[in-house]
MIDOSE-1310 file (N, C-alpha, C; in nm, 2 decimals, decimal comma, always signed):
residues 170
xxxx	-0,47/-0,41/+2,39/-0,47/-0,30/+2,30/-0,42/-0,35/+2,16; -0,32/-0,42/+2,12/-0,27/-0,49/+2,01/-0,35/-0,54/+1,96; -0,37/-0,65/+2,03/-0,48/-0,78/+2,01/-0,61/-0,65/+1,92; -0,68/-0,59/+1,98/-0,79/-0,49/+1,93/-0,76/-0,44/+1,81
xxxx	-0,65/-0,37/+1,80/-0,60/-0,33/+1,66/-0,57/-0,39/+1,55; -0,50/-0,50/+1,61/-0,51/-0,61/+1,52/-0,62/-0,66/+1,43; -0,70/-0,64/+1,53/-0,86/-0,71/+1,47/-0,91/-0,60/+1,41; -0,88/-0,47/+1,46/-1,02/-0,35/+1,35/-0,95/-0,38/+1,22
xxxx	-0,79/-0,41/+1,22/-0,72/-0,37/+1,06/-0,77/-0,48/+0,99; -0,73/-0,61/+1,06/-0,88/-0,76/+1,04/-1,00/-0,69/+0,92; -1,10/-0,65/+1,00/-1,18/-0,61/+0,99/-1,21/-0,50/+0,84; -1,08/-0,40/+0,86/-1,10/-0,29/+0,82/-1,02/-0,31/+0,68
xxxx	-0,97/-0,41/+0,66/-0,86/-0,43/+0,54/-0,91/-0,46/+0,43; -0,99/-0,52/+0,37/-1,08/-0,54/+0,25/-1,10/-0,39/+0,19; -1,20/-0,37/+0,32/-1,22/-0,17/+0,30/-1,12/-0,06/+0,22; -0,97/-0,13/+0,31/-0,87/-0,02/+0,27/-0,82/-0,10/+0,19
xxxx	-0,78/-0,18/+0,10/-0,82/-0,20/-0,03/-0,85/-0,17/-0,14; -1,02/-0,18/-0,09/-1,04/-0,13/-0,21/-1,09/+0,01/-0,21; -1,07/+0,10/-0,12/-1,02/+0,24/-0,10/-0,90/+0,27/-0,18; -0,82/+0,23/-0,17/-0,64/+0,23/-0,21/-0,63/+0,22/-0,34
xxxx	-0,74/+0,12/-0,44/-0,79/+0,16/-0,57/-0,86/+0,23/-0,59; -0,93/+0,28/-0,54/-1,04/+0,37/-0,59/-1,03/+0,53/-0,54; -0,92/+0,57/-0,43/-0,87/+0,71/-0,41/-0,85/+0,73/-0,53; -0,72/+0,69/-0,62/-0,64/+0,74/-0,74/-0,76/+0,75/-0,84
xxxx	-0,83/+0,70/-0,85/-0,93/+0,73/-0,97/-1,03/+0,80/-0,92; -1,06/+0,86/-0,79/-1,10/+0,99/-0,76/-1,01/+1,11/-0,79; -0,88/+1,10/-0,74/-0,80/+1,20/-0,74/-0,78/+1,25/-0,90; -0,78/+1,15/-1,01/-0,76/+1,17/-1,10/-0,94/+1,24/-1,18
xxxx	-1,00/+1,18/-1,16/-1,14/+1,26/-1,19/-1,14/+1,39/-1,13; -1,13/+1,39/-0,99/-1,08/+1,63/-0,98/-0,95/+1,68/-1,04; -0,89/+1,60/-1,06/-0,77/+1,67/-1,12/-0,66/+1,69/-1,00; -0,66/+1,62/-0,88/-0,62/+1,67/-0,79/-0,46/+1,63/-0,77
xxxx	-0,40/+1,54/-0,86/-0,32/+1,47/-0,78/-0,18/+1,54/-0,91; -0,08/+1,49/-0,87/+0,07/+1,52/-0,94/+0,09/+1,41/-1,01; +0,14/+1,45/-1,12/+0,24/+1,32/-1,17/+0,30/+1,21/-1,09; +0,41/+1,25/-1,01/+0,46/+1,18/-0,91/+0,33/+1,12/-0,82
xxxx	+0,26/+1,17/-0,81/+0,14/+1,10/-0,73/+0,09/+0,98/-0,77; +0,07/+0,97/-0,93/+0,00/+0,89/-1,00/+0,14/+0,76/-1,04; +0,20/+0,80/-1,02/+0,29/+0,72/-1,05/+0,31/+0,63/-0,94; +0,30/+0,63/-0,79/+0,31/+0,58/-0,69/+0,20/+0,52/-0,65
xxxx	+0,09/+0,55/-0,72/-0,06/+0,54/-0,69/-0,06/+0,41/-0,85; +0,01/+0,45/-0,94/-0,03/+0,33/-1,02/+0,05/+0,16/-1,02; +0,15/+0,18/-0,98/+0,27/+0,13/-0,93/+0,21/+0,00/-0,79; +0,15/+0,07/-0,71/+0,08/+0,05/-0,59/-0,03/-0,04/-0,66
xxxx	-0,14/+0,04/-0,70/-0,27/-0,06/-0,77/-0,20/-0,18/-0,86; -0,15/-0,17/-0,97/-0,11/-0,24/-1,04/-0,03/-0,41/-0,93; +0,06/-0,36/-0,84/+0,11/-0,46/-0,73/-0,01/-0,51/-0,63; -0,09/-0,47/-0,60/-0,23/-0,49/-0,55/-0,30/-0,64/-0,61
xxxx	-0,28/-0,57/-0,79/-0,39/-0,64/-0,87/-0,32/-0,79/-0,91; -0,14/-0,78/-0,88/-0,10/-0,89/-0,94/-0,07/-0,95/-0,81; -0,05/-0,90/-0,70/-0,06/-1,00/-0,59/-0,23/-1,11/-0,56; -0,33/-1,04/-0,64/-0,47/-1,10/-0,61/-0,45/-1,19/-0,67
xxxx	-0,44/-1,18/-0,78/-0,42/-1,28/-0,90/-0,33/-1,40/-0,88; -0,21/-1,36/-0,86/-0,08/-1,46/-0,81/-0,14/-1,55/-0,66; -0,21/-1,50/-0,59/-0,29/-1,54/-0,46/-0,33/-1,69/-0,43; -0,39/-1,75/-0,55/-0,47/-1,87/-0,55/-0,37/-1,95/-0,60
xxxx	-0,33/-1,95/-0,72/-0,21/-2,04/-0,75/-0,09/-2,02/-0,66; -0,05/-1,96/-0,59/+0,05/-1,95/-0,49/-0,05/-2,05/-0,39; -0,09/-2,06/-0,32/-0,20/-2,14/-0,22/-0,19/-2,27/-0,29; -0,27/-2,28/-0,41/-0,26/-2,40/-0,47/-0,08/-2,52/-0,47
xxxx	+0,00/-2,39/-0,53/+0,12/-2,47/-0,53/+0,19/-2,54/-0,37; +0,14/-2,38/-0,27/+0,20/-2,46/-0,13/+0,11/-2,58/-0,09; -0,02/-2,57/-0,09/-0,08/-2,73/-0,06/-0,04/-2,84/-0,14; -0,02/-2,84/-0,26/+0,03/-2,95/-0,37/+0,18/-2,99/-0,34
xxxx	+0,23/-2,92/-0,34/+0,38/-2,94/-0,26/+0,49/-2,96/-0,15; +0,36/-2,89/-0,07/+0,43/-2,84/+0,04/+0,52/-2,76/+0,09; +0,55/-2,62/+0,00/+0,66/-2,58/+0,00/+0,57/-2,40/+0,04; +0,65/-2,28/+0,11/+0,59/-2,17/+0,10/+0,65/-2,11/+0,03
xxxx	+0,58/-2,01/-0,09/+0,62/-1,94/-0,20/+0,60/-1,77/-0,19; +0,49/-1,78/-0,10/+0,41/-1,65/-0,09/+0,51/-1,58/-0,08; +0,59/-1,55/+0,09/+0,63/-1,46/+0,10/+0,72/-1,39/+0,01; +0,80/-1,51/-0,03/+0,95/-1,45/-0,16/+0,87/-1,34/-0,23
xxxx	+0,74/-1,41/-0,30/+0,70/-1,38/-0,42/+0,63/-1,23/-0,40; +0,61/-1,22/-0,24/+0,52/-1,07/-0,23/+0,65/-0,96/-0,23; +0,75/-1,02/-0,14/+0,84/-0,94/-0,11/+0,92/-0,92/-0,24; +0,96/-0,97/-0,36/+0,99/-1,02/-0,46/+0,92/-0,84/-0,53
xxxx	+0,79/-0,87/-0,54/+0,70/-0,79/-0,64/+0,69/-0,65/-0,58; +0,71/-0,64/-0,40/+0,76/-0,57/-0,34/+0,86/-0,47/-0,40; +0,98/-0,51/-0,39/+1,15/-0,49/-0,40/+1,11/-0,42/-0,55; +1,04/-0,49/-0,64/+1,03/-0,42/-0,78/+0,94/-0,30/-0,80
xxxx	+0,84/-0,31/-0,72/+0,74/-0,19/-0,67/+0,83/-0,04/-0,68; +0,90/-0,07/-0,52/+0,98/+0,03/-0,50/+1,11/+0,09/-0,61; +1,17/-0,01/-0,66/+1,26/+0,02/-0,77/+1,21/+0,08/-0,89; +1,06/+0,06/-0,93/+0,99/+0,09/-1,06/+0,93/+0,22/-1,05
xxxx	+0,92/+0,24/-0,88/+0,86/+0,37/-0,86/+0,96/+0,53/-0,87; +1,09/+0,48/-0,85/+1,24/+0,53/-0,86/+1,27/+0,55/-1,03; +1,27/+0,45/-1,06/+1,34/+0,44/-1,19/+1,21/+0,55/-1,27; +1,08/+0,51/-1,30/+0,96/+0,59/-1,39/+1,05/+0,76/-1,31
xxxx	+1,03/+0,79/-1,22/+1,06/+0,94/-1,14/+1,20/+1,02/-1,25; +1,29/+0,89/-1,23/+1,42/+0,90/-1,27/+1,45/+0,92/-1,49; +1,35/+0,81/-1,54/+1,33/+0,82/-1,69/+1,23/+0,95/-1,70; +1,13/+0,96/-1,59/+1,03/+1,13/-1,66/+1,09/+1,21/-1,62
xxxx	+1,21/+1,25/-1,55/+1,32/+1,38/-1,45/+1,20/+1,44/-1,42; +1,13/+1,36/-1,29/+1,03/+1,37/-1,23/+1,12/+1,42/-1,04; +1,10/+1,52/-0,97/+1,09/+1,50/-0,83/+1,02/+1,37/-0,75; +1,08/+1,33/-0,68/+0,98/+1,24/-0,62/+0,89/+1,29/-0,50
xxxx	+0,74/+1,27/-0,52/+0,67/+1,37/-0,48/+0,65/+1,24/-0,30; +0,58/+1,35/-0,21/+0,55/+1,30/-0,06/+0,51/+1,20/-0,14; +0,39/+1,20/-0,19/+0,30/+1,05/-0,19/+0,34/+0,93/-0,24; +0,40/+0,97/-0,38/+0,52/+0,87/-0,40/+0,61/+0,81/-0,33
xxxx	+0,68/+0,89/-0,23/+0,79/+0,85/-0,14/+0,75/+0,79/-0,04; +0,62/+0,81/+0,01/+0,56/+0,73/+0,08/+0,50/+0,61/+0,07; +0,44/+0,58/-0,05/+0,44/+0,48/-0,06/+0,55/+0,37/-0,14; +0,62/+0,42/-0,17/+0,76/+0,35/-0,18/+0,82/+0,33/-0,04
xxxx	+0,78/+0,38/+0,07/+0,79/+0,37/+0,23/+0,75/+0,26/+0,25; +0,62/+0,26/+0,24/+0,47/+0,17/+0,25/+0,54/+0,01/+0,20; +0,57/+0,02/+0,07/+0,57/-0,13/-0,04/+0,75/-0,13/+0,04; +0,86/-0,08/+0,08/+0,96/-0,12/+0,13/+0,92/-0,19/+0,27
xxxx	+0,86/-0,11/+0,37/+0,84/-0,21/+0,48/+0,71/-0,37/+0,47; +0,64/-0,37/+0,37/+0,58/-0,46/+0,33/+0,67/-0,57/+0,34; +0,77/-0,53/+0,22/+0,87/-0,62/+0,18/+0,93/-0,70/+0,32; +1,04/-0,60/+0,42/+1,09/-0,63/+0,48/+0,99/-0,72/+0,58
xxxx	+0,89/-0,65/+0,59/+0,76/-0,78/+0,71/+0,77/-0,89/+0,61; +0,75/-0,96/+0,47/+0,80/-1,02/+0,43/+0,89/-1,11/+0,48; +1,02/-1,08/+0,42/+1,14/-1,12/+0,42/+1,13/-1,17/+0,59; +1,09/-1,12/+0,67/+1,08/-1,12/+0,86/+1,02/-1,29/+0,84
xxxx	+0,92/-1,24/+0,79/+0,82/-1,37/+0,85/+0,86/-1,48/+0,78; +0,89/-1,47/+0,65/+0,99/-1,62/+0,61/+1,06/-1,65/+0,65; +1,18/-1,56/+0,69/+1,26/-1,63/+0,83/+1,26/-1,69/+0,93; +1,12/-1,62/+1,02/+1,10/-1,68/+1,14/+1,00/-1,82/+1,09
xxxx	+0,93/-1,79/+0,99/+0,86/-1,93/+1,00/+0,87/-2,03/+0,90; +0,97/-2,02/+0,81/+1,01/-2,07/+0,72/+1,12/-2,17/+0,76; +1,26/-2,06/+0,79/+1,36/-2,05/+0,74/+1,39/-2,11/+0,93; +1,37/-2,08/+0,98/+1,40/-2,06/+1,18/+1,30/-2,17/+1,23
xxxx	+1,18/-2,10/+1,19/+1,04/-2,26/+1,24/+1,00/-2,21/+1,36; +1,06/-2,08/+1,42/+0,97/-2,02/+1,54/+0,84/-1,99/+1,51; +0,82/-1,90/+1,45/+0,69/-1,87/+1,40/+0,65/-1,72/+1,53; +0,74/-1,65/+1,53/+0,71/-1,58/+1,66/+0,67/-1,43/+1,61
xxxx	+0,69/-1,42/+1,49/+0,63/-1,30/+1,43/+0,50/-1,29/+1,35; +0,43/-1,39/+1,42/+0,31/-1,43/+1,29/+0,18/-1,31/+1,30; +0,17/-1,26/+1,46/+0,11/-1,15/+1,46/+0,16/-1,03/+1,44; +0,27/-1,06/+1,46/+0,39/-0,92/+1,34/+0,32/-0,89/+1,23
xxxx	+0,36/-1,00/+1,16/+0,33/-1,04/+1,02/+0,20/-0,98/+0,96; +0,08/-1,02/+1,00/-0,06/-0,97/+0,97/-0,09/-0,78/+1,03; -0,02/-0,77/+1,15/-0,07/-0,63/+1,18/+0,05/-0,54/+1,12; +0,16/-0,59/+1,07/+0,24/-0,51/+0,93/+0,21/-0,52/+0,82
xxxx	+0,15/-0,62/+0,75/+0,10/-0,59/+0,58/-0,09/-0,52/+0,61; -0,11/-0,52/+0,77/-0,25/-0,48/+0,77/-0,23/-0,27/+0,79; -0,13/-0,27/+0,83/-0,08/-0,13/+0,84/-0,01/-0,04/+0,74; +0,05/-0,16/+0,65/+0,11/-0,15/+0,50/+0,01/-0,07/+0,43
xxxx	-0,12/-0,15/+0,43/-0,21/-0,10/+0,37/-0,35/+0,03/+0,41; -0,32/+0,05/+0,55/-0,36/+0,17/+0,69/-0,27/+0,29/+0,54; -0,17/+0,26/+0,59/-0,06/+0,37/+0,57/-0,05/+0,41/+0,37; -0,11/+0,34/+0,34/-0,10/+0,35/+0,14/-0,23/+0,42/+0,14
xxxx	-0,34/+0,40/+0,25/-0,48/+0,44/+0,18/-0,49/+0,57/+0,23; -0,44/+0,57/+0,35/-0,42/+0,71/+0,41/-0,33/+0,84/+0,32; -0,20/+0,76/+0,26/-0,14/+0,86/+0,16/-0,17/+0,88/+0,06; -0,28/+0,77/-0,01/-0,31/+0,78/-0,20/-0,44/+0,91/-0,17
xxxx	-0,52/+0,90/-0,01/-0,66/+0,98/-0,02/-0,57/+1,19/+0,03; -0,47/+1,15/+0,08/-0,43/+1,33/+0,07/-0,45/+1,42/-0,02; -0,41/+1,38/-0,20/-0,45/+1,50/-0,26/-0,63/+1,49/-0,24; -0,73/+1,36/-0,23/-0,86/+1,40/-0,19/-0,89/+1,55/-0,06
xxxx	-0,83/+1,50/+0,05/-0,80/+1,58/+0,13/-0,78/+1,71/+0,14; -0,68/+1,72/+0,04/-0,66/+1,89/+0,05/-0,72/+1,92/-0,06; -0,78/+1,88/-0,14/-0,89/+1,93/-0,27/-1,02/+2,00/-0,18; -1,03/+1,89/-0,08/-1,16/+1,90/+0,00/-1,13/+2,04/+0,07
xxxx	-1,05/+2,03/+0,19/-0,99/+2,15/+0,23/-1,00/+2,29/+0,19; -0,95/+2,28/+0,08/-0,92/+2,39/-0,04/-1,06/+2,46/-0,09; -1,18/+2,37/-0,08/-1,31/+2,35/-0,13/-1,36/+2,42/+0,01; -1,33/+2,38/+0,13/-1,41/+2,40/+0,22/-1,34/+2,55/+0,26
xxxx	-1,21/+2,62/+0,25/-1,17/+2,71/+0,27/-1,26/+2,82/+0,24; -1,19/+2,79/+0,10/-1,28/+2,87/-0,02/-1,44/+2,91/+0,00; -1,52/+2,83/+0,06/-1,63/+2,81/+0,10/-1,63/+2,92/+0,23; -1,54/+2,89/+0,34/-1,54/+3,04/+0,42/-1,50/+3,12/+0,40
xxxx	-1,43/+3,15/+0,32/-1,41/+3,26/+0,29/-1,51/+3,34/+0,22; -1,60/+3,29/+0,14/-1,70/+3,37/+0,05/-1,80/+3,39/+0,15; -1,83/+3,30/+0,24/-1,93/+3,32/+0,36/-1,87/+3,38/+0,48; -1,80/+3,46/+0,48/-1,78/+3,55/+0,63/-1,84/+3,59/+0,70
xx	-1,85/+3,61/+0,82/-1,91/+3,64/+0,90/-1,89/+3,77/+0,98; -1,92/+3,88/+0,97/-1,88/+3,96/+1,01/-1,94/+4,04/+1,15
């Protein structure tokens, strides 16, 4: 059963991806989402776009060297995610909305799967979390696509209510 899940998130991760960018700029075309939404939602993309980027020269530097950088540097961009998403809330005397807090959820346990798997296979040399490792940043990103598409959700909802209600059936 692991083993399976493992593999659809495998599978299904590119998808939720590039879902995870492209909710927030649905949400934002109906008008659907909060401040605090967009904030967590840009915070999120923006950490997305600079882990892609950082990706290849990170790869490049551990074959050239021999040394692993990745994890610090996700868990690193991580730790600032969540602090940046706090602090923007904190300078607009903004509430912190569900979706924001959630994905400040999302980008904290990222981090800590992080920090995990440098230890064990870095720092230790077990390597015993490696399937940890992949089906936690693969759920990291389960769990961001699922919360950036809710205001889609209840827009839809809202849409489809509305909808019965003018069609009743009597």
């Amino acid at each position: 059963m692991f083993s399976n899940y493992s593999e659809l998130l495998n599978e299904l991760n590119t998808y939720l991806w590039v879902a995870t960018v492209c909710f927030p700029i649905l949400v934002f075309l109906i008008g659907a989402g909060s401040r605090s939404y967009f904030i967590g939602a840009v915070v999120w993309c923006v950490s997305q776009f600079i882990s892609l980027k950082i990706e290849g020269p990170l790869w490049e530097i551990a074959k050239k060297h021999d040394i692993v950088l990745w994890f610090g540097t996700y868990a690193t961009i991580d730790a600032l995610c969540v602090t940046l998403i706090f602090l923007l809330h904190n300078k607009l005397k903004l509430k912190v909305g569900y979706e924001a807090f959630s994905i400040a959820l999302c980008l904290a346990f990222v981090c800590f799967s992080q920090i995990a798997r440098y230890t064990d296979g870095v720092i230790l040399q077990t390597k015993v979390l490696g399937t940890f490792y992949k089906v936690a940043i693969n759920t990291g990103n389960l769990a961001s696509a699922v919360v950036l598409s809710l205001p889609l959700i209840m827009a839809l909802l809202k849409k489809v209510k509305g909808h019965l209600e003018r069609v009743k059936v009597n």
